[in-house]
N, C-alpha and C positions, 0 to 999 in steps of 0.2 A: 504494500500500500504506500501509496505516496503522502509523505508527508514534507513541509517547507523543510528546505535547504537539508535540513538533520545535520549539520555537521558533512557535509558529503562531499563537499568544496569551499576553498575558500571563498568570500566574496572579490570578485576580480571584472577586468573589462573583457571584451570579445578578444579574443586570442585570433591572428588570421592566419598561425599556423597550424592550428587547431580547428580551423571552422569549415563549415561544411553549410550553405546557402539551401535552405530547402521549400521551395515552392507548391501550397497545397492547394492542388483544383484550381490553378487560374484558367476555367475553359469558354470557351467561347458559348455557349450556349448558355452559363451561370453567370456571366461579369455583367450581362444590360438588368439584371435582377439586382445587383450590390449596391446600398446606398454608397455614394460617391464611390463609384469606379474611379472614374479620372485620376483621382488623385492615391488611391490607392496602387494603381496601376502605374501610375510615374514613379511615384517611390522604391516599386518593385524592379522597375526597371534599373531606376539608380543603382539599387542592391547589387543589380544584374550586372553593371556594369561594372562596378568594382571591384565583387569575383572576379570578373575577369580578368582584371587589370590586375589583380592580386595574387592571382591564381589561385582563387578556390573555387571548389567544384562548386557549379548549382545544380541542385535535382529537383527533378517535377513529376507530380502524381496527378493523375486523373482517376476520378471517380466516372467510373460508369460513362466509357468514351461512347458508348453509341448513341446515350441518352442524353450526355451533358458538352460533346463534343470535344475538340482537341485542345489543348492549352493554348490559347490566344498567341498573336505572332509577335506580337512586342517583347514576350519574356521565350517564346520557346527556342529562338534563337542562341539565345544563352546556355541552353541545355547540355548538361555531360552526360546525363543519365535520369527517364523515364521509368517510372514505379506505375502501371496500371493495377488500378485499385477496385474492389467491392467492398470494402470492407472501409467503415468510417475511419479508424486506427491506420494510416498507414503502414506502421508498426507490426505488424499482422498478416503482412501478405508476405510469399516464400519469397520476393524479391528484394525483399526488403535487407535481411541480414550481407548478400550479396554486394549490394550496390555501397551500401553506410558501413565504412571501416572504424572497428573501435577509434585509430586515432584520430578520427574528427568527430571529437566530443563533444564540442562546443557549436550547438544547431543552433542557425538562428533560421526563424523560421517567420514566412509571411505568406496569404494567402487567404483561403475561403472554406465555406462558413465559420466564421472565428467561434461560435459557440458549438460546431458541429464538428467538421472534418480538423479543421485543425485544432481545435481543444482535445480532442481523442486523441489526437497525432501526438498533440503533446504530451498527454499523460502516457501514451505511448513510449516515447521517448524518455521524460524522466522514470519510469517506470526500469528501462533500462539502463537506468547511471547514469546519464548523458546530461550536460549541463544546459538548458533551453534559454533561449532568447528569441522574443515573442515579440515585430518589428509593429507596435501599435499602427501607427500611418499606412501598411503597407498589408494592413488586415480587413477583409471586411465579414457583411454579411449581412442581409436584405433588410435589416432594423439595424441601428444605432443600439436599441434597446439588450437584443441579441447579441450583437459585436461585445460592446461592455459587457456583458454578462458574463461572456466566453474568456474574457482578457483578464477581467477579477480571478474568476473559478480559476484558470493559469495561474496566475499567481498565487494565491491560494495552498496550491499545489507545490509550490515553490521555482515554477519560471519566472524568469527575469524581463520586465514587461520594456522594454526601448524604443525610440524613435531610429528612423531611417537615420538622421544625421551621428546620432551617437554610435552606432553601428559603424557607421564610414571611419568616424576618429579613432574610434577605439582600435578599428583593425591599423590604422596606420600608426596609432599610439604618438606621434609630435611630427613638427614640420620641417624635420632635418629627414624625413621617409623619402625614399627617392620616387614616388608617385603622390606626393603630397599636391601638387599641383595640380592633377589631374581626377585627383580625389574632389579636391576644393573647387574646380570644373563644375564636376556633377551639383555643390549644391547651391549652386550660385543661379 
């Protein structure tokens, strides 16, 4: 059972050698449903960007591709590695152990429904030891009402709730980074 933090890490910022980007359900057939897509959806892509530029991996899951369609084109580009999912938890499905190596313990994760797919995902995840980051801006879900619900209960739980911009800093930790400029790009 998952209980906050237990002692099980210290408290620390995004490690980017340790992290591992994971996008839940961005699909095309679920994002005209998300209150404020737009903005959610740019965030994501910053994320996206940075991984890159950082070189960490980013993974994407779809729920139920024939019903909720394929991961929109603005983040699927980004993609190292797809997890097709039934199962709310993506945590859960055999592809799962495969693709997510113990050393990238540090999940930050953004994505949909923030009270549904990705709160499962993430109890998921700290479920498995893994230390969560939960990218508020860059979460949604068809209520405000529901999003909040989803990101408390996360916490709750003891992930760690972030902004897209704290994310970007924390992976490059100061601005002696040799992509700090490029980082400072995306949130400008």
């Amino acid at each position: 059972m998952v209980t906050p933090n237990s002692g099980r890490f210290p408290y620390t910022a995004v490690d980017a050698a340790r992290s591992c980007l994971l996008f839940v359900d961005f699909q095309t057939k679920l994002m005209p449903a998300i209150a404020s897509s737009d903005v959610i959806i740019a965030n994501a892509r910053r994320l996206a960007q940075a991984a890159k530029i950082l070189n960490i991996s980013v993974l994407l899951t779809e729920e139920n591709k024939a019903g909720l369609g394929e991961t929109i084109a603005e983040l699927a580009q980004f993609s190292d590695a797809v997890i097709q999912k039934r199962n709310f938890d993506a945590t859960k499905e055999n592809d799962w152990k495969c693709v997510v190596p113990r050393s990238q313990n540090d999940i930050v994760v953004a994505g949909c429904e923030g009270h549904v797919c990705v709160l499962q995902t993430v109890i998921g995840l700290l479920n498995e030891g893994r230390r969560v980051r939960v990218v508020r801006d860059a979460v949604g879900s068809r209520t405000d009402e529901n999003k909040e619900a989803g990101l408390q209960r996360a916490a709750r739980f003891g992930a760690d709730i972030v902004t897209t911009e704290m994310v970007l800093f924390e992976w490059i930790k100061g601005c002696d980074h040799g992509h700090f400029r490029n980082i400072l790009d995306l949130v400008k």
